[in-house]
N, C-alpha and C positions, 0 to 999 in steps of 0.2 A: 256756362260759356265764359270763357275767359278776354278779360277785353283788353285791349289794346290800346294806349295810348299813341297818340300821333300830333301832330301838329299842324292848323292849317296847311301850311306851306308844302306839308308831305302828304296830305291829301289832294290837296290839289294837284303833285307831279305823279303820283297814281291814280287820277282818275285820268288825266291827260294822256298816261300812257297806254291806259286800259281804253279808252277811246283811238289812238292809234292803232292800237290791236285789233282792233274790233275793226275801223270802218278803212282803214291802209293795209294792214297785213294781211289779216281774214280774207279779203278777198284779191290779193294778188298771191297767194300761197292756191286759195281754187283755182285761179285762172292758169299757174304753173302744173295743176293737178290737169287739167282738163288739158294743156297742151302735150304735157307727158303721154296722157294717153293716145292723143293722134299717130304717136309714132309708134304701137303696134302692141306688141308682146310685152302683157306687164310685167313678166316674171325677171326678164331680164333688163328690163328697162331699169337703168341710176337712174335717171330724171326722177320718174316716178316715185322711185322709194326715196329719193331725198326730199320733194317736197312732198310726200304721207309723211314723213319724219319729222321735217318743219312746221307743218299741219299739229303735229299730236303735241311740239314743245308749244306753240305760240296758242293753241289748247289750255293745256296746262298754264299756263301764265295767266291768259285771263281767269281760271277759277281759282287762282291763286288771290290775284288780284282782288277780286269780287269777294272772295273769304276774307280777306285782311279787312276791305273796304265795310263789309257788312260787322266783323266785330270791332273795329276802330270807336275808340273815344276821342272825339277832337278835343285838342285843346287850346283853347285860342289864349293865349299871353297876353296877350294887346290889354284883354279884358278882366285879366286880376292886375289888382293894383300892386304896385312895387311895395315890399316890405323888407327887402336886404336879403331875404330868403333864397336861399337857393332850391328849385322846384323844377317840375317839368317843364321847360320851353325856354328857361330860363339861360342868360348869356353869363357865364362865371367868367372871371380873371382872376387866375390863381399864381401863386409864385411856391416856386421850389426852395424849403428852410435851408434844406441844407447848398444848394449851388445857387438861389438868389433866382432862377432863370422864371421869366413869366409867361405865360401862357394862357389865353382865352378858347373856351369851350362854349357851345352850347348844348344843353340836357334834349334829346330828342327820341323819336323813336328810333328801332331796330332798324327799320326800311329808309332811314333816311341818315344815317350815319355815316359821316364821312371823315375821316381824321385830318385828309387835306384841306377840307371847306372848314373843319375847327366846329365839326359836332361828330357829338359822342352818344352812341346806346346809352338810355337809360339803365340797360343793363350790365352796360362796362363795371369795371370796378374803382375806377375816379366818382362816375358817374353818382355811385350808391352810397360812396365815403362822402362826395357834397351833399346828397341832397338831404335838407332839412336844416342845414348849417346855414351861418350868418357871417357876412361882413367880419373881417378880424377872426373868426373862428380857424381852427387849425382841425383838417380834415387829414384822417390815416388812411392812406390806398395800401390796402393786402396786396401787394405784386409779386408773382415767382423769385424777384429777385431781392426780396425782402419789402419791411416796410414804409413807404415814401412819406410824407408830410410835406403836404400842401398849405401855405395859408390864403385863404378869401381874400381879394382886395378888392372885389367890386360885384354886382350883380344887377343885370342889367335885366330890361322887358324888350327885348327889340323885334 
Protein backbone atom coordinates (compact mmCIF):
# COMPACT_ATOMS: atom_id res chain seq x y z
CA UNK A 1 0.00 0.00 0.00
CA UNK A 2 1.30 3.00 -1.00
CA UNK A 3 0.99 6.02 1.43
CA UNK A 4 0.35 9.36 0.97
CA UNK A 5 1.54 12.30 2.37
CA UNK A 6 -0.92 15.07 3.37
CA UNK A 7 -0.76 17.78 5.68
CA UNK A 8 -2.87 18.57 8.70
CA UNK A 9 -4.59 21.37 7.10
CA UNK A 10 -5.59 18.98 4.06
CA UNK A 11 -6.87 16.46 6.05
CA UNK A 12 -8.86 18.27 7.83
CA UNK A 13 -10.61 19.99 4.32
CA UNK A 14 -11.28 16.36 3.29
CA UNK A 15 -12.72 15.05 5.99
CA UNK A 16 -14.97 18.26 6.35
CA UNK A 17 -15.92 17.56 2.92
CA UNK A 18 -16.48 13.88 3.19
CA UNK A 19 -18.64 14.87 6.07
CA UNK A 20 -20.72 17.35 3.87
CA UNK A 21 -21.09 14.42 1.61
CA UNK A 22 -22.13 12.16 3.75
CA UNK A 23 -24.70 14.13 6.16
CA UNK A 24 -25.97 17.34 3.37
CA UNK A 25 -25.71 15.77 -0.02
CA UNK A 26 -26.38 11.94 0.80
CA UNK A 27 -29.37 12.81 1.74
CA UNK A 28 -30.77 15.59 -0.39
CA UNK A 29 -29.67 13.74 -3.64
CA UNK A 30 -32.35 10.65 -1.86
CA UNK A 31 -34.88 12.95 -1.08
CA UNK A 32 -34.48 14.39 -5.11
CA UNK A 33 -34.50 10.39 -5.94
CA UNK A 34 -37.75 9.84 -4.00
CA UNK A 35 -39.52 13.04 -5.47
CA UNK A 36 -38.43 11.98 -9.03
CA UNK A 37 -40.15 8.95 -8.51
CA UNK A 38 -43.67 10.49 -7.41
CA UNK A 39 -43.99 11.72 -10.83
CA UNK A 40 -44.42 8.38 -12.57
CA UNK A 41 -42.66 6.63 -15.35
CA UNK A 42 -38.99 6.21 -14.63
CA UNK A 43 -37.92 5.49 -17.95
CA UNK A 44 -38.64 8.64 -19.14
CA UNK A 45 -38.45 10.62 -16.38
CA UNK A 46 -34.70 13.45 -16.50
CA UNK A 47 -35.38 14.19 -12.84
CA UNK A 48 -34.86 10.79 -12.08
CA UNK A 49 -31.86 9.93 -14.06
CA UNK A 50 -30.19 13.07 -13.26
CA UNK A 51 -30.25 12.66 -9.48
CA UNK A 52 -29.35 8.38 -9.92
CA UNK A 53 -26.38 10.27 -11.79
CA UNK A 54 -25.66 12.68 -9.03
CA UNK A 55 -26.23 9.75 -6.60
CA UNK A 56 -23.49 7.44 -8.34
CA UNK A 57 -20.80 10.84 -8.62
CA UNK A 58 -21.28 12.01 -4.93
CA UNK A 59 -20.86 7.95 -4.36
CA UNK A 60 -17.81 7.83 -5.97
CA UNK A 61 -16.34 10.85 -4.04
CA UNK A 62 -16.89 9.67 -0.89
CA UNK A 63 -14.82 6.15 -1.55
CA UNK A 64 -12.54 8.25 -2.99
CA UNK A 65 -12.26 10.41 -0.21
CA UNK A 66 -12.22 7.50 2.38
CA UNK A 67 -9.38 5.70 0.19
CA UNK A 68 -7.20 8.81 0.24
CA UNK A 69 -8.15 9.37 3.87
CA UNK A 70 -7.39 5.80 5.02
CA UNK A 71 -3.88 5.72 3.17
CA UNK A 72 -2.90 9.39 4.12
CA UNK A 73 0.37 9.90 6.27
CA UNK A 74 -0.33 13.12 8.13
CA UNK A 75 2.22 15.36 8.59
CA UNK A 76 2.22 17.82 10.98
CA UNK A 77 5.11 20.78 10.42
CA UNK A 78 4.26 22.51 13.41
CA UNK A 79 6.15 19.47 14.86
CA UNK A 80 9.53 19.14 13.23
CA UNK A 81 11.76 21.52 14.15
CA UNK A 82 13.15 24.12 11.71
CA UNK A 83 16.46 23.14 10.25
CA UNK A 84 16.58 25.55 6.76
CA UNK A 85 15.55 22.23 4.97
CA UNK A 86 13.36 22.18 2.48
CA UNK A 87 10.76 18.94 3.26
CA UNK A 88 7.25 18.29 3.16
CA UNK A 89 4.92 20.90 4.58
CA UNK A 90 7.47 23.15 4.38
CA UNK A 91 7.07 27.16 3.21
CA UNK A 92 10.17 27.82 0.54
CA UNK A 93 10.87 31.45 -0.95
CA UNK A 94 12.60 30.94 -3.97
CA UNK A 95 14.10 33.48 -6.41
CA UNK A 96 14.48 33.12 -10.16
CA UNK A 97 18.85 33.24 -11.08
CA UNK A 98 18.29 34.20 -14.10
CA UNK A 99 15.10 37.19 -13.90
CA UNK A 100 15.79 37.89 -9.92
CA UNK A 101 11.81 37.33 -9.79
CA UNK A 102 10.73 35.73 -6.14
CA UNK A 103 8.32 33.45 -5.29
CA UNK A 104 6.99 31.54 -2.15
CA UNK A 105 5.61 27.86 -2.25
CA UNK A 106 4.46 25.59 0.07
CA UNK A 107 5.59 21.46 -0.44
CA UNK A 108 1.99 19.73 0.11
CA UNK A 109 0.07 17.07 -1.06
CA UNK A 110 -1.67 16.14 -4.52
CA UNK A 111 -5.16 16.91 -2.95
CA UNK A 112 -4.32 20.01 -1.82
CA UNK A 113 -2.37 21.97 -4.41
CA UNK A 114 -3.09 24.96 -5.46
CA UNK A 115 -0.86 27.43 -7.55
CA UNK A 116 -3.12 30.39 -6.59
CA UNK A 117 -2.99 29.78 -2.73
CA UNK A 118 1.27 29.36 -3.53
CA UNK A 119 1.14 25.36 -2.84
CA UNK A 120 2.61 23.00 -4.83
CA UNK A 121 2.39 18.79 -5.37
CA UNK A 122 4.97 17.22 -3.81
CA UNK A 123 5.03 15.80 -6.86
CA UNK A 124 5.42 18.84 -9.21
CA UNK A 125 8.86 19.23 -10.62
CA UNK A 126 9.93 22.61 -8.51
CA UNK A 127 8.60 20.59 -5.69
CA UNK A 128 11.24 17.49 -6.10
CA UNK A 129 14.27 19.87 -7.32
CA UNK A 130 13.62 21.55 -3.50
CA UNK A 131 13.24 19.09 -1.50
CA UNK A 132 16.19 18.06 0.53
CA UNK A 133 17.84 21.49 -0.42
CA UNK A 134 18.98 24.26 2.10
CA UNK A 135 19.01 28.00 2.55
CA UNK A 136 21.45 29.47 -0.16
CA UNK A 137 21.23 26.17 -2.00
CA UNK A 138 20.61 26.58 -5.90
CA UNK A 139 17.76 24.05 -6.92
CA UNK A 140 17.43 22.85 -11.05
CA UNK A 141 13.69 22.44 -12.08
CA UNK A 142 13.64 19.93 -15.38
CA UNK A 143 10.78 22.14 -17.31
CA UNK A 144 9.58 21.42 -21.01
CA UNK A 145 11.02 24.62 -21.61
CA UNK A 146 14.35 23.71 -20.51
CA UNK A 147 16.31 24.08 -17.40
CA UNK A 148 15.18 26.81 -14.62
CA UNK A 149 17.36 27.58 -11.37
CA UNK A 150 15.89 28.48 -8.45
CA UNK A 151 17.89 29.79 -5.55
CA UNK A 152 16.54 29.07 -1.46
CA UNK A 153 16.11 32.27 0.33
CA UNK A 154 14.11 31.13 3.06
CA UNK A 155 12.28 28.20 4.60
CA UNK A 156 9.71 28.55 6.80
CA UNK A 157 7.37 25.84 9.28
CA UNK A 158 4.11 27.74 9.03
Amino acid sequence: MKRVPMTVVGEAALKAELDRLKKVDRPAIVKSIAEAREHGDLKENAEYHAAREQQGFCEGRIQEIEGKLADSQIIDIHAIPETGKVIFGATATIINVDTDSEVTYQIVGEDEASVKLGKISITSPIARALIGKEVGDVAVVHAPGGNIEYEIDSVKHI
